[in-house]
N, C-alpha and C positions, 0 to 999 in steps of 0.2 A: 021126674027128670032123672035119669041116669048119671052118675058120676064112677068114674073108673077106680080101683085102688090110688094109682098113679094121682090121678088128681087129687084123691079123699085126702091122699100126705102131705100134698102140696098148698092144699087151704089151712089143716092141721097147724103148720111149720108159718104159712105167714100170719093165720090169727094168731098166733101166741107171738110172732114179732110184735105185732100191729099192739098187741097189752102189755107186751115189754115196754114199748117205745111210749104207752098212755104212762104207766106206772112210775116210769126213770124222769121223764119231763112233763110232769101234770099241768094244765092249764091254769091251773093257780093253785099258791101253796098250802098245802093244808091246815087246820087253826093247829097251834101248839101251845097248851095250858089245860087248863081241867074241867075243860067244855063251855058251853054258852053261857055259863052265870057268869064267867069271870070276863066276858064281853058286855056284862049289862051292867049300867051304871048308868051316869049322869051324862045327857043327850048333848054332844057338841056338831055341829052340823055343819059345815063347811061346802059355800057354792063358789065355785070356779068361772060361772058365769057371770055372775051378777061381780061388777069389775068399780074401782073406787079410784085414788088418786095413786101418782108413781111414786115408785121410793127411789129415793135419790142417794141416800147414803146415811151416816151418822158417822159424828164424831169429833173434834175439841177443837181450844186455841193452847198456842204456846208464846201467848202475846206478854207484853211489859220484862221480858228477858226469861220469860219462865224454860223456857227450852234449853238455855245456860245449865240450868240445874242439871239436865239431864245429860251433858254433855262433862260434869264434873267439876261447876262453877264451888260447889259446897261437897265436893269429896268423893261423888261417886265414880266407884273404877269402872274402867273401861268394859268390864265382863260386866257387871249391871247397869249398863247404859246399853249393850245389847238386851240383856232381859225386861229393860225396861218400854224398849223399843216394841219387842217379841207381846207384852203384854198389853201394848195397846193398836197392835196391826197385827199380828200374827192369824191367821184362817186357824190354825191349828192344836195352837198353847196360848191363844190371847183371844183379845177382843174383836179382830177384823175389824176395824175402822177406815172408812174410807172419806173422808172428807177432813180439810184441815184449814180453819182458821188463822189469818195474818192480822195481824194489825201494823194501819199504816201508822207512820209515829210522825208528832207535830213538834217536839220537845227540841230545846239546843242543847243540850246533852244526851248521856245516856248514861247514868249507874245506873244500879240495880230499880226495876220498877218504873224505868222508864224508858222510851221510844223517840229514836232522835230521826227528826224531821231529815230529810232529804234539800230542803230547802232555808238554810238555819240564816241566811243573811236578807234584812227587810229590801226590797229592789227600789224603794222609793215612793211606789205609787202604783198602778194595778199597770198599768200601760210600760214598764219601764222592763229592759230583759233580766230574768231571773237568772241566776245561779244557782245550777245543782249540784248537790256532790251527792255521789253515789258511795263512795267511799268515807266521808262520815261518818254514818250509821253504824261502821263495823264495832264491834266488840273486841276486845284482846284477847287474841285466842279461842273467839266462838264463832267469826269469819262476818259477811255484812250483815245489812236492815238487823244489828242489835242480837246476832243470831238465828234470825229467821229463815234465811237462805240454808243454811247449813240444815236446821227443822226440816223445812220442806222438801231441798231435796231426800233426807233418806227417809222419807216419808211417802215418797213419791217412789221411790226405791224400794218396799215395804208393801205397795199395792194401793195409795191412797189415788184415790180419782179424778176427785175433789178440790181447788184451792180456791175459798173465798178470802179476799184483801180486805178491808173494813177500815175505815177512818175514824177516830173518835173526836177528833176537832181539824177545824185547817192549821196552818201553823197561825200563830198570836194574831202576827200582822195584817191576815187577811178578814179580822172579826174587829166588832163595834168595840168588844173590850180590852182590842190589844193584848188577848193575852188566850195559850192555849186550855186553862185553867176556866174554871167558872163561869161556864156557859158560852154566853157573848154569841151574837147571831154573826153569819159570814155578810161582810159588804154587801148592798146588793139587791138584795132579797126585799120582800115586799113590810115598810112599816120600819125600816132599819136605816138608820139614819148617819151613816160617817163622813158629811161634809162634801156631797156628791160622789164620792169613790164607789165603782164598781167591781169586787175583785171577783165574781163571778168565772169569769172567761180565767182568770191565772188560778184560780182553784181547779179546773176542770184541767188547764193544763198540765197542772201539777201532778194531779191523781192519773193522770195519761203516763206521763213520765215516768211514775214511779213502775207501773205495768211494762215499760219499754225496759227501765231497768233489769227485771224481772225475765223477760225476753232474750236479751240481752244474754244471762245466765242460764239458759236454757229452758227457761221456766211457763207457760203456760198460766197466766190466772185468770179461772174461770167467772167469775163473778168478783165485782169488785162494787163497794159502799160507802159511802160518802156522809155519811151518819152512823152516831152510836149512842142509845139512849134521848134522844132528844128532846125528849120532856123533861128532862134532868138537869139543874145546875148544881153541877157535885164541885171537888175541890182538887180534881185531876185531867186530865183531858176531857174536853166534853164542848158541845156546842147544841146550841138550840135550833129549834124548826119546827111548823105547824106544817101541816101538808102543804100550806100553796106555799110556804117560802121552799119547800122540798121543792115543788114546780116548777118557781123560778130558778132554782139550780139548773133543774132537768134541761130545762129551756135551752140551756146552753152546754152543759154536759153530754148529754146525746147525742148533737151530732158531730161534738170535738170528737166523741169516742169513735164515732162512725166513721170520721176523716182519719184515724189514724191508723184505720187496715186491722186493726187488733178486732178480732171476735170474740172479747170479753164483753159481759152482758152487766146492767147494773141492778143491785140490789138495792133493796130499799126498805124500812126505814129503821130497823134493830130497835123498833122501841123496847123500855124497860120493862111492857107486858104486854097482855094481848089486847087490850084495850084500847091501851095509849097507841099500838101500832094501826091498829084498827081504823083510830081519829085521822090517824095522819097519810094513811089509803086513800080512804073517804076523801083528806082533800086534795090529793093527787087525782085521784080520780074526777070530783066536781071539776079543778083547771083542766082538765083535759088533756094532762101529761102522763097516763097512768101507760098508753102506750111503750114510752120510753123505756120502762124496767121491764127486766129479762126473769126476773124473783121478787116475790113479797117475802120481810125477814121480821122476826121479830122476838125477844127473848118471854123467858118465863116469870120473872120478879116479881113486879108491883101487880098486875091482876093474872090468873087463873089461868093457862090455855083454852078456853071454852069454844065456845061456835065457829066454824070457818068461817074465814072471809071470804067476803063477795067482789071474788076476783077472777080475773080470767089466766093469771099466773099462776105457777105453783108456789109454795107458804114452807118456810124452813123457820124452825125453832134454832136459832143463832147461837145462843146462850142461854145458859142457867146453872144453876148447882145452889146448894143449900150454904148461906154466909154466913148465916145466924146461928144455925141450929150447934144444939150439944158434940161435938168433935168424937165421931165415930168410926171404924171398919165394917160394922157388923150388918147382915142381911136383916137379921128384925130380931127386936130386941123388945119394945112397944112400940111398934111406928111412929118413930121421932121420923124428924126431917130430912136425914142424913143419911137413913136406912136403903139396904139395897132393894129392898123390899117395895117401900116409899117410893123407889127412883123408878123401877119396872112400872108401876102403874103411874106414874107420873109422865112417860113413855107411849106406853098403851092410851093415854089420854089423847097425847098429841099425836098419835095413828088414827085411832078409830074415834072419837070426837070431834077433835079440829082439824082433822083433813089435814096434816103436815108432811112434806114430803120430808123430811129430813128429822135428824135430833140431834143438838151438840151441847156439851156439858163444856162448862167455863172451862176450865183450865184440864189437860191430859193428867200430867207430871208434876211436880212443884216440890220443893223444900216450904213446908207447911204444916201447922198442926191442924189446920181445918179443914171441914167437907168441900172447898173450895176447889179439891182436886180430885179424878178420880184414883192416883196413886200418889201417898206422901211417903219425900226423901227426906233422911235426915242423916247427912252424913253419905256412907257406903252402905247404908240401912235403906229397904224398900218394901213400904207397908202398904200393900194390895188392897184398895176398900173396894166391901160386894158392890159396891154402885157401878163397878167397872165390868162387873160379870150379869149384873142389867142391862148394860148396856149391850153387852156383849150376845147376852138371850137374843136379840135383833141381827144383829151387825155382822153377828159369824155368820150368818143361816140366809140374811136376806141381802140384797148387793143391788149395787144402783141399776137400774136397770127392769127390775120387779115392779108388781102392779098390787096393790091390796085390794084381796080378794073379799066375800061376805062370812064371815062366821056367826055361829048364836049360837047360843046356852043359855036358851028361855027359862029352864027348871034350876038356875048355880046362879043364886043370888052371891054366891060367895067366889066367883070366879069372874076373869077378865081375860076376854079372848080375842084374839088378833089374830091374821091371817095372810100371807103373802104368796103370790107365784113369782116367783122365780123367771127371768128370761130362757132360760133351759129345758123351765117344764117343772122342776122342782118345786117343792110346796114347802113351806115353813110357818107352822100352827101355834102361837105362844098362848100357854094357857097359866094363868097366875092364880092362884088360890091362896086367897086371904084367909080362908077361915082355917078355924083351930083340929079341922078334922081330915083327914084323909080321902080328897076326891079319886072316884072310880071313873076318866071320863070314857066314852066311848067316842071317837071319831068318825061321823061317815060322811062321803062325799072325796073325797081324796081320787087323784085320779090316780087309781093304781093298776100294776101290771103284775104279772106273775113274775118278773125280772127287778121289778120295782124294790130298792133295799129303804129300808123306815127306821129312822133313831130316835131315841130319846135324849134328851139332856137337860139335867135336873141342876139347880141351881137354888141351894137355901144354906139356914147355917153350916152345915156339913159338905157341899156340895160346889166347886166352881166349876159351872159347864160341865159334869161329868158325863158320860155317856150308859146310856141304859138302854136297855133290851126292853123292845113294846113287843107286843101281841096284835094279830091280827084275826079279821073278821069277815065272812063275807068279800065282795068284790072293790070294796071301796073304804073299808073300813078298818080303824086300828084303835088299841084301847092301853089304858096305862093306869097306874097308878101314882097319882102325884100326892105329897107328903103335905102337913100343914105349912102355912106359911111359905109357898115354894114356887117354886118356877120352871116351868118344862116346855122346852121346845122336840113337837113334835117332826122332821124333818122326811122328805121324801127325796129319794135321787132323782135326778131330771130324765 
């Protein structure tokens, strides 16, 4: 074939464009490190396909007036009540927590530690008109429901998504023991015996009310509970219930909630483990009421997170934190109870073992010396514990809305892996390494692009969420080095 001068220059001049343009925008980026070994290590595998339960959110209560504290009930200025704000919502310098915990209060006062009913005068009888005050509740200087409102909105303000309301007894009058203390079943219910009184119908109306209140202030709450612990006769708010006396609530709470136009859904039953919640499913489900709830809830205490439940709902870990253990800050130290360390894989349990769509730790904030919180004030003094940057390995990275995806690391008896996508497209890979030595993992299956950016963030005693440069591998794959005892979230753009 013949080709002219004229042309010979002219193919000359666009092939060396045509390798300019491969060279300056390569179709994927090339590895950066000190070749292939530094990609081999321990096998973590991550499938995009194979799809598990939603994530809903994570994140705390600031119930029995705890949210006071951080409003400056015990000292703190105004500049760290914003940082304290920043370190349990912030995407950026905190935790991103999006979901937040109410408690509805049954008490006729309110000092400190306790939560003043909505409804503090007895009406006489279940049938006679109640009297609410909405105005009650308030606190001096922390605004109504005891400070709540004041929480929630700049909470809500903050990026939270989330509001679940929670009750931990009716008010007194409407329980066998007259009283909101020690247990005592609500009127009513099956086996419960108050002289024929049913206050069933003015407890559903009540917890209505309290949501219209709510309303009323601009408020939105998304799920709301009618139990708290109910295997439990403690010596503070609390009421009792087996699944079918849950039932016969439902029986009648359902479709008061349904007549009232509100789109709040109900949760159910915050036992004090996964066990006790489990029982009381089970007999929600035998009466044939399991319909009714909008969420299965249930905290971490008395038994283990272990096996999901068999339910057609999604399952939120309500409450927990460490009451008992030694009063700590520190990420690991021996794996006491309190450790941040402890709290990641206690976390990673209730993702990839029991199927949870959620995780909340008992209290955000608090004037406390115990693990009872994720940050203790003392004064204008604000002590960050790693359990808060456990939390946070999740919370920043993954947002309501994500699916948990499949990961394994068949060969890392000493790692724990979890795996989320993102509604965006984004992927966030937690990988926790218990042991005493320094994991090499290798990540493949990620769905990446040549535009695709990938971080690290480490998290151990040195460490809060810090950000760190991974390496990549291949079309799909990225590799890191994580420290002992440590926590890295590996994170993809969407």
């Amino acid at each position: 074939m013949y080709c002219s001068s004229t042309v010979m220059a002219y193919l000359a001049v666009a092939l060396c464009s045509l390798f300019s343009s491969v060279a300056a925008n390569p179709p994927w980026p090339p590895h950066h490190g000190h070749g292939e070994s530094e990609a081999a290590g321990t096998a973590v595998t991550v499938d995009t396909a194979k799809r598990y339960q939603p994530f809903d959110g994570m994140g705390f209560a600031e119930a029995f007036q705890r949210g006071t504290q951080i409003y400056g009930a015990d000292g703190l200025s105004e500049a760290n009540t914003s940082y304290v704000l920043d370190l349990l919502y912030s995407n950026k310098n905190g935790a991103g927590m999006t979901i937040l915990r109410n408690g509805i209060g049954s008490s006729l006062s309110n000092p400190y530690d306790l939560m003043k009913t909505i409804e503090p005068t007895d009406p006489g009888s279940p049938d006679s008109e109640p009297t609410y005050d909405w105005q009650g509740p308030v606190k001096s200087g922390f605004g109504l429901d005891s400070g709540q409102l004041r929480v929630t909105k700049d909470a809500i303000a903050r990026g939270v998504q989330t509001v679940y309301a929670d009750a931990w007894s009716s008010p007194g009058f409407m329980k066998n023991n007259s009283n909101e203390n020690y247990g005592g079943y609500l009127c009513g219910v099956t086996g419960i015996d108050c002289g024929g009184e049913d206050w069933r119908q003015a407890y559903a109306d009540y917890l209505v009310q309290y949501l219209m209140f709510y309303k009323q202030e601009g408020i939105h709450i998304d799920y709301v509970g009618f139990l708290n612990e109910p295997d439990l006769n403690v010596s503070y708010a609390s009421m009792l219930s087996d699944g079918q006396q849950a039932a016969d609530f439902l029986e009648v709470f359902y479709p008061t909630l349904q007549a009232s136009g509100l789109d709040t859904e109900i949760a159910c039953c915050d036992g004090s483990g996964w066990d006790q919640s489990r029982e009381r499913i089970e007999g929600i489900q035998a009466a044939g009421a399991e319909n009714t709830l909008g969420l299965v809830t249930s905290h971490g205490y008395e038994s283990y997170p272990n096996t999901p439940f068999d339910t057609q709902h999604k399952v939120w870990e309500t409450e927990w934190a460490d009451l008992n253990g030694e009063p700590t800050l520190a990420w690991y130290t021996n794996g006491s109870s309190g450790e941040g360390l402890t709290w990641a894989n206690n976390i990673h349990q209730l993702f990839a073992v029991s199927n949870a769509s959620a995780a909340l730790y008992w209290i955000g904030a608090d004037n406390t010396t115990t693990n009872s919180a994720l940050i203790l004030l003392d004064g204008d003094t604000v002590h960050v514990s790693k359990r808060l940057w456990a939390f946070g390995q999740y919370s920043r990275f993954v947002k309501p809305g994500a699916t948990r995806i499949d990961v394994s690391a068949p060969d890392a008896s000493a790692l724990n892996t979890t795996a989320f996508e993102n509604f965006d497209g984004s992927v966030a890979v937690q990988v926790i390494n218990n042991g005493d030595s320094t994991e090499n993992v290798r990540v493949a299956g990620l769905p990446l692009h040549w535009y695709t950016k990938v971080s690290g963030w480490l998290t151990n005693n040195d460490h809060d969420l810090t950000y760190m440069p991974v390496g990549r591998f291949g079309r799909g794959g990225v590799h890191a080095s994580i420290p002992p005892f440590s926590m890295m979230s590996l994170v993809t753009s969407g």
